[in-house]
LOTI-189149 format. One record per residue (C-alpha): z, y, x negated; residue in one letter; residue number from 1. Coordinates in steps of 0.5 Angstrom, whole numbers, m for minus. Example, Ala and Ser with C-alpha at 12.3 -4.5 7.8 and 13.67 -1.06 7.14 Angstrom:
# residues 2
<<16,m9,m25>,"A",1>
<<14,m2,m27>,"S",2>
This chain:
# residues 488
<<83,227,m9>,"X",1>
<<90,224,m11>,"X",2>
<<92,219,m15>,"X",3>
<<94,213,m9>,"X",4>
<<87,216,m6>,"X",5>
<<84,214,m13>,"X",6>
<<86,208,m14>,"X",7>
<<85,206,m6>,"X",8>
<<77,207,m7>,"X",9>
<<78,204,m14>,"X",10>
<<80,197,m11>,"X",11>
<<75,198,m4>,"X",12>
<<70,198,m10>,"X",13>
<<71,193,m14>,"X",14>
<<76,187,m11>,"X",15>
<<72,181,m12>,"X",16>
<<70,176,m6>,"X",17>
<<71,182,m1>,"X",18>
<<66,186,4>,"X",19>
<<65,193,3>,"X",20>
<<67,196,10>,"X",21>
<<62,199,15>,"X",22>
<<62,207,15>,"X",23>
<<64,209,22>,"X",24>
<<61,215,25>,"X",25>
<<64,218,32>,"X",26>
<<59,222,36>,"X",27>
<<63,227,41>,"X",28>
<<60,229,47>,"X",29>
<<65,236,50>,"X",30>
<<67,235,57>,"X",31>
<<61,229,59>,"X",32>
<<61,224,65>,"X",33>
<<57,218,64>,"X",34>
<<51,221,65>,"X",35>
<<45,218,61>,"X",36>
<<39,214,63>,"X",37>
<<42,207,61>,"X",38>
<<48,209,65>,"X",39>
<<44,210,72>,"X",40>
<<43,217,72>,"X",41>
<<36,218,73>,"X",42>
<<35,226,72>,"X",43>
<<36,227,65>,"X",44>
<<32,224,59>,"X",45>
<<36,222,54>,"X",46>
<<31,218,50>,"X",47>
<<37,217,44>,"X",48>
<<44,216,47>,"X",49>
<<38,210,51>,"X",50>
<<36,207,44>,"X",51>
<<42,208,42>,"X",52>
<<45,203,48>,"X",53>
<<39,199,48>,"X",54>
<<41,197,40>,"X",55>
<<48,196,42>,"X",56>
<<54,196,47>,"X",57>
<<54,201,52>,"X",58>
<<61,200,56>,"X",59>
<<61,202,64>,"X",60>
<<69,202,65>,"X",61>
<<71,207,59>,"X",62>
<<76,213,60>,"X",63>
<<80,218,57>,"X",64>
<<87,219,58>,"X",65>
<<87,226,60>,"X",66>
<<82,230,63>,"X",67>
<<82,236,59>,"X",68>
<<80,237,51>,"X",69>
<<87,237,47>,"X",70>
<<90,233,51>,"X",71>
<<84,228,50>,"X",72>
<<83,229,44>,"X",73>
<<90,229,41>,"X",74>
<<91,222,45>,"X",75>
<<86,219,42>,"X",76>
<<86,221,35>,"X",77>
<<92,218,35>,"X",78>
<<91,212,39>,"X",79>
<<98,214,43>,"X",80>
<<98,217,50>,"X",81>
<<99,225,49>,"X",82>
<<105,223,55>,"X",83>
<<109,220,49>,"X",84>
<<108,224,44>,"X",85>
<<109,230,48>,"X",86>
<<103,232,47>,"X",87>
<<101,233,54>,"X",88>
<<100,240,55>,"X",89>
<<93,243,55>,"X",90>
<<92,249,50>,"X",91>
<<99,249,46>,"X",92>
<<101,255,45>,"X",93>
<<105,254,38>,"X",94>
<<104,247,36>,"X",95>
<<109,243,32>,"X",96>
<<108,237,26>,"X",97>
<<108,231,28>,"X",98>
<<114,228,29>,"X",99>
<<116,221,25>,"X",100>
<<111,216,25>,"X",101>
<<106,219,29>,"X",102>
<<100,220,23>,"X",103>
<<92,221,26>,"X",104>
<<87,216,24>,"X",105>
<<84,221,19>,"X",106>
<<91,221,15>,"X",107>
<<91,214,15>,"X",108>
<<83,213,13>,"X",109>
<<84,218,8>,"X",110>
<<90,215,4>,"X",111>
<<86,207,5>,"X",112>
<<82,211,0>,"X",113>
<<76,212,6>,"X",114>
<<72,219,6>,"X",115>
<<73,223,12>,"X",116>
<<69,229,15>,"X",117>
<<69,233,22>,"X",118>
<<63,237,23>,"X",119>
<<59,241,28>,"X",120>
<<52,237,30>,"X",121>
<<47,239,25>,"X",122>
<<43,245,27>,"X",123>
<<48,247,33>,"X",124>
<<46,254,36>,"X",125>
<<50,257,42>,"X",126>
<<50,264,44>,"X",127>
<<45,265,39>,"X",128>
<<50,264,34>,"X",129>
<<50,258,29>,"X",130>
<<56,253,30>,"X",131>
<<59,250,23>,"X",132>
<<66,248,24>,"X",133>
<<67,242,27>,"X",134>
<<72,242,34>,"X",135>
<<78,238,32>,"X",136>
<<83,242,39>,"X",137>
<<89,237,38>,"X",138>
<<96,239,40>,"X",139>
<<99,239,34>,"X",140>
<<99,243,28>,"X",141>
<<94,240,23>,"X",142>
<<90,243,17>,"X",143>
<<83,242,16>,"X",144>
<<83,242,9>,"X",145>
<<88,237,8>,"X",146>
<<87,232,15>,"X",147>
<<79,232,12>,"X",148>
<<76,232,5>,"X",149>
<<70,236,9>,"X",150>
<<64,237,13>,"X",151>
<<60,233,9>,"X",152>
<<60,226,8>,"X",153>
<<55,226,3>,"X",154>
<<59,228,m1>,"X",155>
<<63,222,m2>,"X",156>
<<63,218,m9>,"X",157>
<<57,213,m9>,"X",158>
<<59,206,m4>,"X",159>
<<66,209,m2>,"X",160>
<<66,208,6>,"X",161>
<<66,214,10>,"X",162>
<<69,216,17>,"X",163>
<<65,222,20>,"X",164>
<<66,226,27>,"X",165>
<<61,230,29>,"X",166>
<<63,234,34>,"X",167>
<<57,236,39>,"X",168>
<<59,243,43>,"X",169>
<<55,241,49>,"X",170>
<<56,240,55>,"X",171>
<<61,245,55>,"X",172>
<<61,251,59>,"X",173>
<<59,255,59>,"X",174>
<<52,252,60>,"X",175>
<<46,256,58>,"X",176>
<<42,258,64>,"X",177>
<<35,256,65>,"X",178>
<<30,262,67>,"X",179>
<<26,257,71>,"X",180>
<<29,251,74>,"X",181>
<<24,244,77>,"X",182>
<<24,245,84>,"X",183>
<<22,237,85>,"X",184>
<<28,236,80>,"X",185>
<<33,240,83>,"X",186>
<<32,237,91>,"X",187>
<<33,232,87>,"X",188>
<<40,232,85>,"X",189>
<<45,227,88>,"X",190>
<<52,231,89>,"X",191>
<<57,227,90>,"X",192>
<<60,228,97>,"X",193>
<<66,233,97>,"X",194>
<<62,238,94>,"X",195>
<<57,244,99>,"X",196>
<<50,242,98>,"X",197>
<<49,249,96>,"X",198>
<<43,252,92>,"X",199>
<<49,255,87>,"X",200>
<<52,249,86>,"X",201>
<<45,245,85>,"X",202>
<<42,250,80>,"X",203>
<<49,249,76>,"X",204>
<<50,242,77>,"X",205>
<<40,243,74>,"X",206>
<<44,247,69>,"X",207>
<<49,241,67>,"X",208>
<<43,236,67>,"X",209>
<<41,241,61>,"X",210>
<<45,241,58>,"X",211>
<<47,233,57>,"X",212>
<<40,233,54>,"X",213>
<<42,237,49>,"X",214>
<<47,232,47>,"X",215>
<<42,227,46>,"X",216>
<<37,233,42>,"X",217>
<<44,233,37>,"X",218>
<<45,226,38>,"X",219>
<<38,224,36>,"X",220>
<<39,230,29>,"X",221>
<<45,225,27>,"X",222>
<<42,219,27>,"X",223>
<<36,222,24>,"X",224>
<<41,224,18>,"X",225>
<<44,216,17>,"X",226>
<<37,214,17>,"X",227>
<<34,218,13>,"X",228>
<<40,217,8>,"X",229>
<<39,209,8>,"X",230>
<<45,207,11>,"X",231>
<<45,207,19>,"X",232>
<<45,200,19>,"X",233>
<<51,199,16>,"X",234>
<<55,204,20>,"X",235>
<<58,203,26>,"X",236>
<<56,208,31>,"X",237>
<<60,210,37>,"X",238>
<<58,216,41>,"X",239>
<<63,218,47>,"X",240>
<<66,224,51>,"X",241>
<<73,227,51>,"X",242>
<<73,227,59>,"X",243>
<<69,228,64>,"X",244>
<<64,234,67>,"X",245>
<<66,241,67>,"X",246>
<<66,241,75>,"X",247>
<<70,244,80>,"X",248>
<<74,237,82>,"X",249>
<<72,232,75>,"X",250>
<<75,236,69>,"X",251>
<<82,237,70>,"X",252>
<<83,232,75>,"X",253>
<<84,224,75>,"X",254>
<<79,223,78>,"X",255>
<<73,218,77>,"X",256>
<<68,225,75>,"X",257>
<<76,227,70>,"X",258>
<<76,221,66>,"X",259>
<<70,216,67>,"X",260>
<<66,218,60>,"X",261>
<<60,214,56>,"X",262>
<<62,210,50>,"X",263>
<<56,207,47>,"X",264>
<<58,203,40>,"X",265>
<<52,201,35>,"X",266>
<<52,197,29>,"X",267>
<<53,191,25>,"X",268>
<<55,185,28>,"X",269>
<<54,188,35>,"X",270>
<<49,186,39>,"X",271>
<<43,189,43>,"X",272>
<<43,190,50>,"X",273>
<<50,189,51>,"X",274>
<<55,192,57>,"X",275>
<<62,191,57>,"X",276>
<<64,191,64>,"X",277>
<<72,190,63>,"X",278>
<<76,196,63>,"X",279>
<<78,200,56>,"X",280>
<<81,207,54>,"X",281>
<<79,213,49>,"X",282>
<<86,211,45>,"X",283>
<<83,204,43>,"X",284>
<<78,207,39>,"X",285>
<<84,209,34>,"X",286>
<<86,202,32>,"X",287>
<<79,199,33>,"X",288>
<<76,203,27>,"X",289>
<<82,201,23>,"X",290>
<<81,193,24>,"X",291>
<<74,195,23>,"X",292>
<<77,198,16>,"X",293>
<<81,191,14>,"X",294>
<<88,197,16>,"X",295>
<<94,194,19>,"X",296>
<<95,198,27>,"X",297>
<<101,201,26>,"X",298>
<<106,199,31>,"X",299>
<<107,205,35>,"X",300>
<<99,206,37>,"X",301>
<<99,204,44>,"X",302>
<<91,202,44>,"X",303>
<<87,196,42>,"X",304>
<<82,195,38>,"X",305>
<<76,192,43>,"X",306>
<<71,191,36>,"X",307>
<<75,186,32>,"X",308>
<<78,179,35>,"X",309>
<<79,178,43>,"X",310>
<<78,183,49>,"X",311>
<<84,185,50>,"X",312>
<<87,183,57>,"X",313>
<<90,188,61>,"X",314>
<<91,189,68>,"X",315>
<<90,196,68>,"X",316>
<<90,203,64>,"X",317>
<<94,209,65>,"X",318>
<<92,217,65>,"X",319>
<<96,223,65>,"X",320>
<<95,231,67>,"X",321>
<<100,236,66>,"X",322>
<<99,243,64>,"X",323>
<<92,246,63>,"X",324>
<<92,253,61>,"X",325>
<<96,256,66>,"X",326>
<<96,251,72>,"X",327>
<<102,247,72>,"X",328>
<<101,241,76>,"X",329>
<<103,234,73>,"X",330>
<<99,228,76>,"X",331>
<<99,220,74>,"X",332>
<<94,215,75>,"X",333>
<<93,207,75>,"X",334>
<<87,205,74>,"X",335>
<<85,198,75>,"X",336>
<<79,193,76>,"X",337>
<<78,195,82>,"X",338>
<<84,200,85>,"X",339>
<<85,208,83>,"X",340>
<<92,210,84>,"X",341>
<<94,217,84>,"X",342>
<<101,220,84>,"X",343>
<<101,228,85>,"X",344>
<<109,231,83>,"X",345>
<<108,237,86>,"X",346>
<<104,235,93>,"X",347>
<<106,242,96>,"X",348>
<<100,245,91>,"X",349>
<<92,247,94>,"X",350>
<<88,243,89>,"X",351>
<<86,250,89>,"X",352>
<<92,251,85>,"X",353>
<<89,257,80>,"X",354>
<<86,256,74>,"X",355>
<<84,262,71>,"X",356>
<<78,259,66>,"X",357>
<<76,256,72>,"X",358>
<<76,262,75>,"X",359>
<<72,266,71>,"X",360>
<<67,259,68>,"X",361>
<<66,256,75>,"X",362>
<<61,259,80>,"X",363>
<<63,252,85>,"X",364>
<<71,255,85>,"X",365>
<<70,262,88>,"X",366>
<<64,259,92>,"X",367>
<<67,253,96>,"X",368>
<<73,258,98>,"X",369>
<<67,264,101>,"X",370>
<<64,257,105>,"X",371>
<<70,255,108>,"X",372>
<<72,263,110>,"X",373>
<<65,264,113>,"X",374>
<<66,257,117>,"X",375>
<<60,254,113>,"X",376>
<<63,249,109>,"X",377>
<<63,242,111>,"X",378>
<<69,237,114>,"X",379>
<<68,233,108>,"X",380>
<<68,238,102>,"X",381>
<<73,242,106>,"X",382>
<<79,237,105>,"X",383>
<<80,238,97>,"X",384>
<<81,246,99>,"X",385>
<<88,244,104>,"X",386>
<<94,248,102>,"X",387>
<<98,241,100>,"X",388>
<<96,235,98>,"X",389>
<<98,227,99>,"X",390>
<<104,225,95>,"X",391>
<<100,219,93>,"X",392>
<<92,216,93>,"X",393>
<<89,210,93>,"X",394>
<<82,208,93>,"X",395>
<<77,203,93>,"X",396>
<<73,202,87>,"X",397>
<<69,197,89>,"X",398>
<<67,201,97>,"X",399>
<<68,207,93>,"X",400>
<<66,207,86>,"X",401>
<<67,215,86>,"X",402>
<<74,215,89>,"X",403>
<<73,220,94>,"X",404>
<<76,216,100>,"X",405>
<<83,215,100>,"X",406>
<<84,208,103>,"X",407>
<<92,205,107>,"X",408>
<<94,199,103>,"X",409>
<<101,199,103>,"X",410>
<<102,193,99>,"X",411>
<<97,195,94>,"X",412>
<<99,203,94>,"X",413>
<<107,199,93>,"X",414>
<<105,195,87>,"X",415>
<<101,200,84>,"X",416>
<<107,206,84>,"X",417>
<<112,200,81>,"X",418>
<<107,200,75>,"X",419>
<<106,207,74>,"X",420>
<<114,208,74>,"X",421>
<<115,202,68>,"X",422>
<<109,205,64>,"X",423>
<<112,212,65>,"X",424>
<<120,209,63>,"X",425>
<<116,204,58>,"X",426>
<<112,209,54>,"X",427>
<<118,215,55>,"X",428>
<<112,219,59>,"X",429>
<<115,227,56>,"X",430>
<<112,230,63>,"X",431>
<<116,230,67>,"X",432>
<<121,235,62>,"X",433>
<<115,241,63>,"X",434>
<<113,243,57>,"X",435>
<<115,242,49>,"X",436>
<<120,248,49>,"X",437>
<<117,251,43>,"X",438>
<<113,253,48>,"X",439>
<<112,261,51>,"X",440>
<<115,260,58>,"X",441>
<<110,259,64>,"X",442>
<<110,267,67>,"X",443>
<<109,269,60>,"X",444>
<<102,263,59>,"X",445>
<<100,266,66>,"X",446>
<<100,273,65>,"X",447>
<<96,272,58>,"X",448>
<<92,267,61>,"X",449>
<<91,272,67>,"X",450>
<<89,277,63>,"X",451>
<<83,274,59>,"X",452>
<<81,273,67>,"X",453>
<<80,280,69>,"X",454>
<<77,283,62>,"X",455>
<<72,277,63>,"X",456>
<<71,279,71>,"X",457>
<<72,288,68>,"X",458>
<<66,286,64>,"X",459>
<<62,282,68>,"X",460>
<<63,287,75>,"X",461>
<<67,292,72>,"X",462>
<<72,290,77>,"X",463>
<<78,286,74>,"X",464>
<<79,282,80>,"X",465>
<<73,281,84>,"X",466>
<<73,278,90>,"X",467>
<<71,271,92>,"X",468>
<<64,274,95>,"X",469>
<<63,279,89>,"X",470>
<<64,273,85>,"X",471>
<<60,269,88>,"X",472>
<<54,274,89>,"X",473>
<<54,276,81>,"X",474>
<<54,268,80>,"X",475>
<<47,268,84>,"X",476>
<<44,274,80>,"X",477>
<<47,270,74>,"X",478>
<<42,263,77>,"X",479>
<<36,267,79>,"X",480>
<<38,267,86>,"X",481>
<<38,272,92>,"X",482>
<<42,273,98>,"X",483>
<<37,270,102>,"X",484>
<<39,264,99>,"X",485>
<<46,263,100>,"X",486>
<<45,260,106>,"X",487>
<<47,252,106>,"X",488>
């Protein structure tokens, strides 16, 4: 520890008059809707994230600012949107330093004299291989020997304050797939509509459910661990996604299913039972830990803090997606309390724009164009396979809570656009500039990507590019199913 560091937890220890800070853990969940008990959801048992909100504050109108993972987390992170810092495309191939002044919260944590760790959840096992490093996939080049003091916070000095990430890998794809599924629980599943009532899409959405279970095992495991050390009651505990689910058209889409994620926070001076029903961002959570901390937000962060003061009142939030692997596609939207704005600046794409992780991880991909080529996909889900979309969607939200229906309201969709251009100027939104050009040019990120696509399908079916119907047929084998099932 250096010298600045030493002497910052030697004040935090022994200036008079002061209160020791809380700790603050943040728990994140990977690629997760609001879809918990306490969040309505009644298919899933989540008895931890339910204690976890029943002894806190769960927020019902909480999102991200990508929906994606890097550019998420490099948002947050950082409490600044990913577009003003040019940190919007997902999967930077050569990331860069940041640039003056931008610092990540760790760094700033670190030189008040805090102790701050990143760790995989304990006990995280995937594929049979135990997981021991904590995600951090933020789009700038970072060290984690530097940017942390570790993975393990019980190494810190005695009283010394500590911010730990746990980073849970769940529910990310792929999801472990069950070798029996509920029937009664499967019947029970509630597909949004533009989605094929399916029994593929049924046992992986089950598979998803699973998944979000284990989230709360490994949510439980941490909160164990705080209270077995005695020091669960004076941390702020804050569980949250980095986006929404991993489905065909939530994650990589703004979309409600793209943004909308759970935001539990628990600990001293919040109390139980509370629902916070006004609209907050993932990039407030940066300057909300460091008012927790007594640290001055810097003026660039772009979040407010929600935990300290007043709620900040504010009219709307904003999210973005750019580049996600290789698919080229810029999107913006407004979110307020109850509208859904979004404009696509490249209306003559598919939604099917390709992507070729999801073309080797989602069976709903190849199986929602086989439907539709056999004629048996139905009016409603076939409209998000139209080969261009809108310039621009607005949606209800109180009707529409999903943002499905795209509703006419010139005034309103007039509005909404105008904001959208202030914030974009405002906030020097770098998206319309393409990617960074540190970056490889596009053909080249395609071919790459294309060819992890085809040695995943060469190994699968030992056919590297596998039709639609060969692709669905090897997800049905994957998921227990014949032939005989494929039949909506």
């Amino acid at each position: 520890m250096s010298l600045k560091n030493l002497l910052a937890v030697f004040f935090i220890l022994t200036a008079p008059g002061l209160a020791a800070p809380p700790n603050i853990v943040w728990i994140i969940a990977d690629d997760m809707s609001p879809d918990t008990g306490a969040y309505g959801q009644a298919q899933v048992k989540t008895p931890h994230l339910d204690r976890l909100a029943a002894e806190g504050r769960r927020y019902a109108r909480a999102y991200s600012t990508a929906p994606v993972c890097s550019s998420s987390r490099s948002a947050f992170i950082l409490g600044c949107y990913q577009t003003t810092t040019g940190l919007h495309p997902h999967d930077t191939e050569n990331p860069q330093p940041l640039p003056a002044p931008y610092q990540p919260l760790p760094t700033l944590l670190r030189e008040a004299g805090w102790f701050v760790t990143n760790a995989a959840a304990p006990g995280t096992v995937r594929s049979g291989k135990k997981i021991t490093k904590g995600k951090t996939h933020y789009n700038f080049a970072h060290d984690a020997k530097t940017l942390f003091d570790g993975d393990e916070w019980r190494k810190r000095k005695p009283g010394q304050p500590f911010f730990a990430q746990f980073q849970i890998t769940e529910p990310h794809r792929p999801f472990p797939i069950p070798e029996s599924f509920d029937e009664a629980a499967l019947a029970a599943i509630k597909l949004p509509e533009n989605y094929p009532d399916h029994p593929l899409v049924r046992r992986d959405w089950y598979a998803y459910q699973r998944s979000v279970e284990v989230v709360d095992q490994r949510v439980g495991a941490i909160l164990d661990q705080l209270r077995a050390e005695g020091v669960l009651d004076n941390t702020i505990v804050m569980f949250f996604a980095d986006h929404g689910r991993p489905m065909p058209w939530g994650k990589q889409w703004l979309s409600v299913e793209g943004l909308q994620v759970p935001l539990i926070v628990r600990g001293p001076q919040i109390a139980a039972n509370q629902v916070e029903e006004r609209l907050v961002s993932l990039i407030d959570l940066a300057p909300s830990v460091l008012k927790l901390a007594g640290l001055p937000v810097p003026a660039w962060m772009q979040g407010q803090a929600i935990l300290s003061g007043d709620f900040p009142a504010r009219e709307q939030l904003f999210a973005a997606r750019d580049r996600c692997g290789d698919a080229m596609d810029r999107v913006r939207a407004v979110i307020t309390p109850d509208r859904w704005f979004v404009r696509h600046f490249s209306p003559e794409q598919s939604r099917l724009n390709w992507s070729s992780y999801k073309e080797d991880q989602y069976p709903g991909m190849p199986l929602l164009r086989e439907l539709q080529r056999e004629g048996k996909l139905a009016a409603f889900p076939a409209q998000w396979l139209a080969p261009t979309r809108p310039e621009t969607e607005l949606f209800d939200l109180t009707a529409d809570p999903q943002s499905l229906h795209a509703i006419r309201d010139p005034k309103s969709s007039a509005d909404l656009n105008a904001r959208l251009d202030r914030w974009i100027t405002e906030t020097k939104d770098q998206g319309a500039k393409g990617d960074p050009t540190t970056e490889p040019y596009l053909a080249d990120i395609q071919k790459a990507k294309r060819a992890d696509y085809q040695r995943t399908w060469k190994k699968r079916l030992n056919n590297p590019e596998p039709t639609d119907a060969e692709k669905v047929g090897w997800w049905m084998k994957s998921y227990h199913l014949d032939a005989a099932d494929a039949v909506p």
